[in-house]
Structures are given as C-alpha cells and as structure tokens.
N, C-alpha and C positions, 0 to 999 in steps of 0.2 A: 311455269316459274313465276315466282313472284318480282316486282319491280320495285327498288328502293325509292322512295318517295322526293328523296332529297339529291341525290345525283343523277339515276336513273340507270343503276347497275341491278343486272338481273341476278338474282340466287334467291338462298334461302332470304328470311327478313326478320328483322326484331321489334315490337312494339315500343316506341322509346316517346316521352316526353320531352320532347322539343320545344322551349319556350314558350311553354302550356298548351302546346298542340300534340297529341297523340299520333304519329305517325308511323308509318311501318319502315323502317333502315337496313343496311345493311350493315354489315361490323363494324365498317371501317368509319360510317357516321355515327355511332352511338357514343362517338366522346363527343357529342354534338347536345347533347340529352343524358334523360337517366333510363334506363333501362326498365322496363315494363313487366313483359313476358317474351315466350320467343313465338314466334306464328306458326300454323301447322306448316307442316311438310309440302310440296307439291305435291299434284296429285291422290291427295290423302281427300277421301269424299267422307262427309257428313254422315252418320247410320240414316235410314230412313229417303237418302237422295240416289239419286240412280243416274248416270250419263248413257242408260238405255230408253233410246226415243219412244220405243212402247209402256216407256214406265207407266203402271197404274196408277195411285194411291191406295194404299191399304184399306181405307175405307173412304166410303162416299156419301156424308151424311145429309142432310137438306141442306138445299141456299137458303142462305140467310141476308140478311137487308137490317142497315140501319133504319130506326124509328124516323120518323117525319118530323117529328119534335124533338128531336135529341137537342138543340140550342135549345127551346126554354124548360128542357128536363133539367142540362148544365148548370142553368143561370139559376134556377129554383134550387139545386142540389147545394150550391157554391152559396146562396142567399140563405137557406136551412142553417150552413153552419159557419156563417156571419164569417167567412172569408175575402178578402181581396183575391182580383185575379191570379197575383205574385203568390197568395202566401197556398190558393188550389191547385197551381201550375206545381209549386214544391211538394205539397200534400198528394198530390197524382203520379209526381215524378214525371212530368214532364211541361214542356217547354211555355213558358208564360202567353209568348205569341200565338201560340196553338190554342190555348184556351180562350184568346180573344178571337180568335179565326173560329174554331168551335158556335162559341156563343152568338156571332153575328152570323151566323151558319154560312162563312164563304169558304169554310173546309170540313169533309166531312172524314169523322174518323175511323181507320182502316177497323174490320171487325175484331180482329186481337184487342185494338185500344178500347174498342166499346164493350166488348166485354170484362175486360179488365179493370175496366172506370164500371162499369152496372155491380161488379162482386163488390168493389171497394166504397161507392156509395149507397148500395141496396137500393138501385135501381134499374128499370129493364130498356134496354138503348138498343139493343138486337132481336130483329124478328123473321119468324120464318118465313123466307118470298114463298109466296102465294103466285107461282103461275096459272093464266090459263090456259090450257093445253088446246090448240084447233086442231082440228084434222085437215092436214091438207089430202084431198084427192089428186090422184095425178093417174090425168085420162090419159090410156093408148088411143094411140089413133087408129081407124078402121084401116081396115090393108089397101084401100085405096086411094087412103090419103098419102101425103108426102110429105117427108120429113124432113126436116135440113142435112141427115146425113145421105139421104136421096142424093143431094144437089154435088157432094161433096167428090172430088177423086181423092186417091188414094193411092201416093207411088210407094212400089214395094221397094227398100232398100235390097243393094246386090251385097 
C-alpha cells in the first residue's frame, strides 16, 4: 500500500500538485492541490519486473563504461553549439547543476543519460568494459594435508 505524502494515511494515492510540488495524496488531501493522475494500484508490477528472487533479465548484453573524457566531450559539445550551461541543461532536459557536475567531472552520468546525451549530440560517451579475465586456480590440498574443516566439530541437531 502506498502512503499519502501529506498526512501519512495508507490507501490507494493520487498525483496532485501541491504548491508546485508533485506529490502523491490521498482523496481526502487533494482539495489541498490540483489533481494530476491517479497512481497505479498496489501490488500491480511493472511488465518486464519480477518480485521472483531468481529473476534473470531477458538479455544480457556487454558492460558498458562511461568514456574517460565524457567532461571535455560535454564541454566541447555545449562550446560547438555556442550554448550556456542553462540554455544545455534545457536543451538535454535536464538539470543545470548536473551539467556543471558533469563538466567538472565530480559526477558521472548513469549509462541511460550517456547514451541519451551521445544520440542527441552525435556523440560517443559509452563504451564497452574491456575486462580482463584471470584465471584463478584453486589447488586441493593433497590428502595429507589439513584443512580448516579438519579442525572443525560439528554438532548434529536432535
């Protein structure tokens, strides 16, 4: 069950604009706001989501890894088309302070956003991690050695 934002009554909840905050209500606060949408159902899952702990993913394509240079890929893309950071932040749809975090590379952006930003400036911000694979060996020990479960008891439950 979902929790009203504004009292803290459980039920269903409505998306309501509340003195320009979007928050999620219940009925009886949405003379508080304007009415938005209504939110899904409890218990209603996402297609594609699964609350089975073996869940796979349908596919499992290469990791991928932001470029090393993605801030002065940014800084070049946003200086090509003679933008301020405000007017790239609006042009990307998203947040002004993020493109200055970006740029000064003290955040790096999730691989949705880079890819979303590489279609929209025609440029390439994501690339495939290149692991390197070791081998780990892992010696038995000869039968005369001794193992930590040697040392071990082991009470049987009754």
């Amino acid at each position: 069950m979902s929790v009203c934002e504004m009292c803290g009554k459980s039920g269903y909840m409505v998306s309501a604009n509340v003195e320009g905050v979007d928050l999620k209500v219940c009925k009886e606060c949405t003379k508080y706001g304007t009415v938005k949408k209504f939110s899904q159902r409890p218990g209603y899952s996402k297609p594609g989501f699964s609350k089975n702990k073996d869940y796979k993913p349908r596919f499992e394509g290469p990791a991928l890894k932001i470029v090393s240079n993605y801030s002065d890929l940014l800084k070049k893309a946003r200086a090509d088309k003679d933008m301020s950071q405000e007017e790239f932040a609006t042009f990307l749809q998203v947040k002004e302070s993020q493109i200055a975090k970006w740029e000064t590379a003290s955040l790096r952006p999730r691989i949705g956003e880079a890819k979303k930003i590489g279609r929209t400036l025609n440029i390439r911000l994501v690339e495939k991690d290149i692991k390197k694979e070791t081998k780990t060996e892992h010696k038995r020990p000869k039968n005369d050695e001794l193992t930590l479960g040697d040392f071990i008891k082991v009470k049987k439950r009754k």
